[in-house]
C-alpha positions in Angstrom: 70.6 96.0 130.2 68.9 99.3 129.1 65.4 99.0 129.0 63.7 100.4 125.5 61.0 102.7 125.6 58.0 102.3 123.8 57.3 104.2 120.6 54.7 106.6 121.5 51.6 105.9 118.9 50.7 109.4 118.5 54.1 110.4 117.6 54.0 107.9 114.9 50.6 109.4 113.6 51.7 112.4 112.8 54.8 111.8 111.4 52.6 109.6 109.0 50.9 112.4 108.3 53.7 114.9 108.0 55.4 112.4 105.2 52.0 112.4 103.7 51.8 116.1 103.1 55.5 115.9 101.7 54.6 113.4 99.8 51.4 115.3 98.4 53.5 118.3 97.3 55.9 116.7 94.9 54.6 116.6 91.6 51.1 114.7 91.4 50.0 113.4 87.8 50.9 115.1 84.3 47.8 117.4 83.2 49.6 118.9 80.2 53.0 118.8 78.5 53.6 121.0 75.8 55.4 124.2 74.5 54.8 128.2 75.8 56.8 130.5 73.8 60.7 129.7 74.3 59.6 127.7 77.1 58.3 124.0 78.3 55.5 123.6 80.6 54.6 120.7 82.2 51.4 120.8 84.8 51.2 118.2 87.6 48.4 118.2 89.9 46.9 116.4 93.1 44.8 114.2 93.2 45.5 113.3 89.8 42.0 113.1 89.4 40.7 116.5 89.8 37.6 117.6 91.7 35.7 120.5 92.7 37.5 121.8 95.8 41.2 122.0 96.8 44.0 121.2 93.9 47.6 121.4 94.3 48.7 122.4 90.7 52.4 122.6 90.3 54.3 123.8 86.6 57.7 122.4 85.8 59.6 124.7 83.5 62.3 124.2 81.0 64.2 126.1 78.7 63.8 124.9 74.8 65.1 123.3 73.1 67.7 121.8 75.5 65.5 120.9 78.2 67.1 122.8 81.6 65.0 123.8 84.2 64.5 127.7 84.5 64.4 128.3 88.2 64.0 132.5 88.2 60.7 132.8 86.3 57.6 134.8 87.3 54.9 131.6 87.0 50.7 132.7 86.8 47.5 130.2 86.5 44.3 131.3 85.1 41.1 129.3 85.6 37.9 130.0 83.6 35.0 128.2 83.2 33.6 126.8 80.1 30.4 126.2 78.7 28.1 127.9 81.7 30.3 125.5 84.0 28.9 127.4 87.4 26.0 128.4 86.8 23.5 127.1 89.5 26.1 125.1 90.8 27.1 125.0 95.1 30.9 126.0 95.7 32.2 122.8 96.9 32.7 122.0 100.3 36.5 123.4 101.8 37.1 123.0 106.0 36.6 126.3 107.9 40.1 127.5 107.8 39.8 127.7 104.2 36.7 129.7 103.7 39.2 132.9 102.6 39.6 131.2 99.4 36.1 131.0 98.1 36.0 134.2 96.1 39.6 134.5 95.4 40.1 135.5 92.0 40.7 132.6 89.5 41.9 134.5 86.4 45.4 135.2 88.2 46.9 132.8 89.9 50.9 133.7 91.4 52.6 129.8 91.4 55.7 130.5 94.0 58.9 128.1 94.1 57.8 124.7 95.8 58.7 124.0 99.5 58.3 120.4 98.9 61.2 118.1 97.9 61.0 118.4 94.5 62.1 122.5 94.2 61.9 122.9 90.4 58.5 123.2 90.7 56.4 126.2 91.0 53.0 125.3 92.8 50.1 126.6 93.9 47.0 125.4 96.1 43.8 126.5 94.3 40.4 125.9 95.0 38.2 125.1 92.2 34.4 125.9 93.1 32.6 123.7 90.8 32.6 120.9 88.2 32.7 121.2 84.6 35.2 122.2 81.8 37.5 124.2 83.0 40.8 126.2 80.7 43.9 126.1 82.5 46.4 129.4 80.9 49.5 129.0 82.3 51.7 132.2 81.6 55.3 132.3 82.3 57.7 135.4 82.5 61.5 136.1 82.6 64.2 137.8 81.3 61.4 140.1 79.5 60.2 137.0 77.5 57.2 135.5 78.1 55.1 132.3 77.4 51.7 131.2 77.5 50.4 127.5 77.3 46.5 126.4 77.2 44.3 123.1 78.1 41.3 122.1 79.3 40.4 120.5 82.5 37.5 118.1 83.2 36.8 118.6 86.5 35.0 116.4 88.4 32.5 116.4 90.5 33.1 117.4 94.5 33.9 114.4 96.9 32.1 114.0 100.4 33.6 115.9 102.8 34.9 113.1 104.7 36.6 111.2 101.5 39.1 114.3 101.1 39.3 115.3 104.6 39.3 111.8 106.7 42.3 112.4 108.2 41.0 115.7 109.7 38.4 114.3 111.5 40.4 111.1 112.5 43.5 113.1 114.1 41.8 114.1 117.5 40.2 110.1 118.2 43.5 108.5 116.8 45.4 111.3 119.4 42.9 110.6 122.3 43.2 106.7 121.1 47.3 107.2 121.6 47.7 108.8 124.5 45.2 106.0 126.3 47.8 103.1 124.7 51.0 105.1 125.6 49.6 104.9 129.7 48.6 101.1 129.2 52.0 100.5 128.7 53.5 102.5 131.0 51.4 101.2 133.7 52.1 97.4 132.9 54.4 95.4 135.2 58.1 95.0 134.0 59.9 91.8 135.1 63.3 92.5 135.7 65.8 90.8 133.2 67.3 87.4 134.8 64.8 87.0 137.6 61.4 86.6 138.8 60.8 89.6 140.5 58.1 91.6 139.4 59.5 95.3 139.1 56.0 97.5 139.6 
């Protein structure tokens, strides 16, 4: 009989978190339906509830009036604030690796095709610095027609560090925490199917 080997924990970790991320970057919660020119726009984001800091805002767009998706189209976000939104207000608080994105410019935003699962989407990660009111534009281009669709976001204010970035912290302990269960089980005694031997 063939002897199954153990699931190794870590493996399982980050596979949980790999699905997460997949998961993440398909769609999110409806921030705006309506019409931009010969086009309509609908804007997902995640979290659904947005907050100062890192937002994954994707646009789905269709042709009018018959609804198909247009899959070729040149796809820009604008953020602004509103009503003195950042002034006197601390950037929120983004890991090291994205400190690049602190000053990048709001006003212009390129959405690119999604890599996710859901590819009709065009997504982009952007990093709002503060809370407040923000206007969303979203512009969209083909074919030498072009679109334009407003809102407003209420943007709330930035989570702890750790509430948005837990699993960051927890991967190396939960690694570490893995590896030490993988070796208990490799070093336990195995008794051989249909006897009492003890196989070491």
């Amino acid at each position: 009989m063939l002897a199954v080997k153990p699931i190794r924990p870590a493996l399982v970790i980050m596979l949980l978190c790999a699905s997460s991320a997949l998961a993440r970057a398909d769609g999110g919660s409806v921030q705006l339906q309506s019409a931009a020119g010969p086009f309509q726009v609908t804007v997902f984001s995640e979290p659904g509830v947005i907050r100062a800091g890192l937002v994954d805002l994707s646009v789905l767009v269709q042709a009018s009036p018959h609804g198909e998706p247009v899959l070729d189209a040149d796809v820009a976000l604008g953020l602004s604030p509103l009503d003195n939104t950042r002034a006197g207000q601390q950037p929120a608080w983004a890991p090291p690796a994205c400190i690049n994105d602190v000053d990048r410019e709001l006003t212009r935003i390129r959405a690119n095709p999604s890599q996710g699962p859901n590819r009709l989407l065009y997504s982009s990660l952007v990093r709002i610095p503060a809370q407040g009111r923000w206007q969303l534009s979203i512009w969209v281009h083909t074919n030498s027609i072009t679109g334009m669709a407003r809102t407003v976001l209420d943007v709330e204010p930035p989570a702890a560090p750790w509430v948005n970035y837990w699993h960051l912290f927890a991967f190396p302990p939960a690694v570490v925490i893995g590896f030490w269960l993988r070796e208990r089980i490799l070093q336990r005694p195995r008794r051989k199917f249909g006897s009492n031997e003890i196989v070491p």
